[in-house]
C-alpha positions as CSV (number, residue, x, y, z in Angstrom):
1,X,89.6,132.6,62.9
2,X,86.8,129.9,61.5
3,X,89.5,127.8,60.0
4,X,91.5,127.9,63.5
5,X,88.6,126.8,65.5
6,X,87.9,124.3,62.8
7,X,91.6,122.6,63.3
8,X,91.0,122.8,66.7
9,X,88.4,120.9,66.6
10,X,89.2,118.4,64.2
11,X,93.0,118.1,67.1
12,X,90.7,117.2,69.8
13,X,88.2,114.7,67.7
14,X,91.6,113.2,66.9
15,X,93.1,113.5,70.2
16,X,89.7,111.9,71.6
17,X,89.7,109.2,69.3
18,X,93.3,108.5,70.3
19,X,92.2,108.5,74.0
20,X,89.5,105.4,73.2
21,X,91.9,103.6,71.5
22,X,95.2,103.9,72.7
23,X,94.5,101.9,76.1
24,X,93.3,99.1,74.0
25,X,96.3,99.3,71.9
26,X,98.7,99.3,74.8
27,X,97.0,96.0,76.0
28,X,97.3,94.3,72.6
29,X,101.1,95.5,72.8
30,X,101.7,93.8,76.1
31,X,99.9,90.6,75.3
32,X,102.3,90.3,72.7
33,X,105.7,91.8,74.5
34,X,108.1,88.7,75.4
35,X,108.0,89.9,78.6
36,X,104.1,89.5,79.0
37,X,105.0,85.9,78.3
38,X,107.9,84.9,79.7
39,X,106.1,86.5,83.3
40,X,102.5,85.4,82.0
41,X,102.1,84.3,86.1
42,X,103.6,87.1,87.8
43,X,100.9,89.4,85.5
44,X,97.9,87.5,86.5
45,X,94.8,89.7,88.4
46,X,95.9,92.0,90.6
47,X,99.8,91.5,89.9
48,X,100.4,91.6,93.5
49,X,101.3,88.5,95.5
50,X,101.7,88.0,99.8
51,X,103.2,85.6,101.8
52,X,103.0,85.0,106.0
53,X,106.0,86.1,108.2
54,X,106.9,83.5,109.6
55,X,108.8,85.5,112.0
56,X,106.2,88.0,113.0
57,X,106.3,89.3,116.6
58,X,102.7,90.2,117.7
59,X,104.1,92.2,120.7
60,X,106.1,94.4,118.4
61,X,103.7,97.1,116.2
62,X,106.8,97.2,113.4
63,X,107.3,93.9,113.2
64,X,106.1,92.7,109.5
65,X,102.4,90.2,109.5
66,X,103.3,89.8,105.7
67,X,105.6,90.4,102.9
68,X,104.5,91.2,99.3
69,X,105.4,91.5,95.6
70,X,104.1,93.0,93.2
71,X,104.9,93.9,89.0
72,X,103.5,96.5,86.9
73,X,104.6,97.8,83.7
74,X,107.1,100.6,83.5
75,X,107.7,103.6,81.2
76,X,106.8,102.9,76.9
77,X,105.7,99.6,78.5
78,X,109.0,97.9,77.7
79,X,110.4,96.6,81.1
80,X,108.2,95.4,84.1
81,X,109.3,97.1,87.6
82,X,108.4,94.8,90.8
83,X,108.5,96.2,94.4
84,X,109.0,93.8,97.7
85,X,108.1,95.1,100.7
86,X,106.6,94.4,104.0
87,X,103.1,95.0,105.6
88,X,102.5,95.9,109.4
89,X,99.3,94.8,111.0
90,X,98.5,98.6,110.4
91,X,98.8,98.0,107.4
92,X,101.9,100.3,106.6
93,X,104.3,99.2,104.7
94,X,108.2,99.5,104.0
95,X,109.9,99.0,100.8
96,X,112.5,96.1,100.8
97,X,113.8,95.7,97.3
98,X,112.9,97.6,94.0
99,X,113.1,95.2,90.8
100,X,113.9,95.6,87.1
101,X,112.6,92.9,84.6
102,X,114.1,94.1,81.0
103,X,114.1,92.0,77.3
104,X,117.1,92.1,75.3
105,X,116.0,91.9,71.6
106,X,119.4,91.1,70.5
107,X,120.2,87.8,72.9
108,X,116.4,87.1,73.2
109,X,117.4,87.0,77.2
110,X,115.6,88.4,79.6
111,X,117.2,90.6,82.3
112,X,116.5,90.6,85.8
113,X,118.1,93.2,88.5
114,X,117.2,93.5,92.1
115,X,118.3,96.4,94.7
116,X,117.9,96.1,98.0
117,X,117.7,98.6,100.6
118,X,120.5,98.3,102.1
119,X,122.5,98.6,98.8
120,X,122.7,94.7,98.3
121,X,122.3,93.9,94.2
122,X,121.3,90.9,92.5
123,X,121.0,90.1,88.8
124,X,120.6,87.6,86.7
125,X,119.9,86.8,82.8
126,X,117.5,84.1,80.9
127,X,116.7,82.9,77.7
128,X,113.5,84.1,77.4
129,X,110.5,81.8,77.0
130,X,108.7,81.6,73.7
131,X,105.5,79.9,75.9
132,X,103.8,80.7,78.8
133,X,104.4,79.1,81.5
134,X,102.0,76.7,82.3
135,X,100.0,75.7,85.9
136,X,102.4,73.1,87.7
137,X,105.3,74.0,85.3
138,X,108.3,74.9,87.7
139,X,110.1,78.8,86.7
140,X,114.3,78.9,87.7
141,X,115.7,81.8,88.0
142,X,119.8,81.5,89.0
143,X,121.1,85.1,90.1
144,X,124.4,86.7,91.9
145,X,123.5,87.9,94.6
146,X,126.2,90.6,95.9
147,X,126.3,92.1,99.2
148,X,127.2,95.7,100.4
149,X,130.5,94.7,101.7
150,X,131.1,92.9,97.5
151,X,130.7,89.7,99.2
152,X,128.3,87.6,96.3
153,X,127.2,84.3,96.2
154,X,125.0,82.5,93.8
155,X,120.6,82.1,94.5
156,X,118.2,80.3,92.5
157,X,114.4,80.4,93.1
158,X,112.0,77.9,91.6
159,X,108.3,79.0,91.2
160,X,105.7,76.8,90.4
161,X,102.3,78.7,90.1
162,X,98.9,76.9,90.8
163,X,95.2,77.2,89.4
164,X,93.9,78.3,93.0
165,X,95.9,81.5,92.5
166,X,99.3,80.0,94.9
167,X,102.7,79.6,93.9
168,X,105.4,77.9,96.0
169,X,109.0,79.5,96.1
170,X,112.0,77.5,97.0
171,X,114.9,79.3,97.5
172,X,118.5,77.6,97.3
173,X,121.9,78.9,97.6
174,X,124.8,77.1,96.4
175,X,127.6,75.9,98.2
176,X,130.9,75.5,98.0
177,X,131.0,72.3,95.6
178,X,128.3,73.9,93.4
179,X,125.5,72.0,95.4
180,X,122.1,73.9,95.6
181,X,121.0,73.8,99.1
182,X,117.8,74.8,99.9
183,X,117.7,78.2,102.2
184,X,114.1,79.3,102.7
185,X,110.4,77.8,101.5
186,X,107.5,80.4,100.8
187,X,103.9,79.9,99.9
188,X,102.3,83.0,98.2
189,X,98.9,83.7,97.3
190,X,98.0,86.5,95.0
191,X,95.8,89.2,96.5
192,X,92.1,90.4,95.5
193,X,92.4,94.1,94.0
194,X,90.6,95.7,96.9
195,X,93.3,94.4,99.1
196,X,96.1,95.7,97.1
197,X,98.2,97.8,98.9
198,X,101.4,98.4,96.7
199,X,100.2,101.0,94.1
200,X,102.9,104.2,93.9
201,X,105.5,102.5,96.2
């Protein structure tokens, strides 16, 4: 029975010890993941990010004040899953879109996949980037974009991040003769912590 207890013991010194370390170990890992570089912006403070409704009704309590993103790491911190959804003045909110962010060792491309809620599906692949991206630097993302019906047409969105904690979003669509035309304009800002609201969507 001594040398039981004695094993036990040494299991939870080691399993302790493990507990210390491993969440320092699992940040070193994601510094260095290509995903934790190639979305060094999206991963900054808080990881969440809102943006005005510009079509907000104040006489209607469901209509939307804001609309929000926001990235964490997913399971064996290998892929990054994003959520977009919308915030009433109440403060409760609706899930929109659930988004997959995934590295492909073998391309060195990074994978991006977004479902919507009502079963729309977007996707789109990228050489990944070996630097971070930089304040002022502009991020392009071209995706198909396919409807429920398996209408699809092609989006890109261009990011560029600020110092201030902003990032402007243009968002084209292109046309017939391959012509990006510009759809919709969106100015984010990323949120404090205590105003985070999109934990466990």
């Amino acid at each position: 029975m001594r040398i039981n207890h004695m094993r036990l013991h040494l299991v939870c010194l080691l399993l302790a010890q493990w507990l210390v370390v491993s969440p320092a170990i699992a940040a070193e890992g994601n510094a260095r993941h290509p995903l934790a570089i190639h979305m060094n912006q999206w991963l900054e403070g808080s990881r969440e990010w809102t943006t005005p409704n510009p079509d907000h009704d104040t006489g209607n309590p469901g209509s939307f004040t804001e609309y929000r993103v926001r990235w964490d790491w997913g399971p064996f911190r290998q892929q990054l899953l994003g959520k977009l959804f919308g915030v009433r003045e109440d403060a409760s909110t609706m899930l929109f879109w659930n988004m997959y962010a995934s590295y492909n060792p073998a391309s060195a491309t990074v994978l991006f996949q977004q479902i919507g809620i009502s079963g729309a599906y977007i996707h789109g692949e990228h050489p990944v980037r070996r630097q971070a991206l930089a304040f002022g630097e502009v991020e392009r993302l071209d995706t198909m974009m396919a409807a429920p019906d398996g209408s699809s047409k092609m989006t890109r969105h261009e990011n560029t991040f600020h110092e201030n904690g902003t990032h402007q979003a243009n968002v084209y669509e292109q046309g017939e003769d391959g012509e990006w035309v510009l759809a919709n304009q969106w100015d984010w800002r990323l949120v404090s912590e205590d105003e985070v609201l999109g934990r466990g969507l």
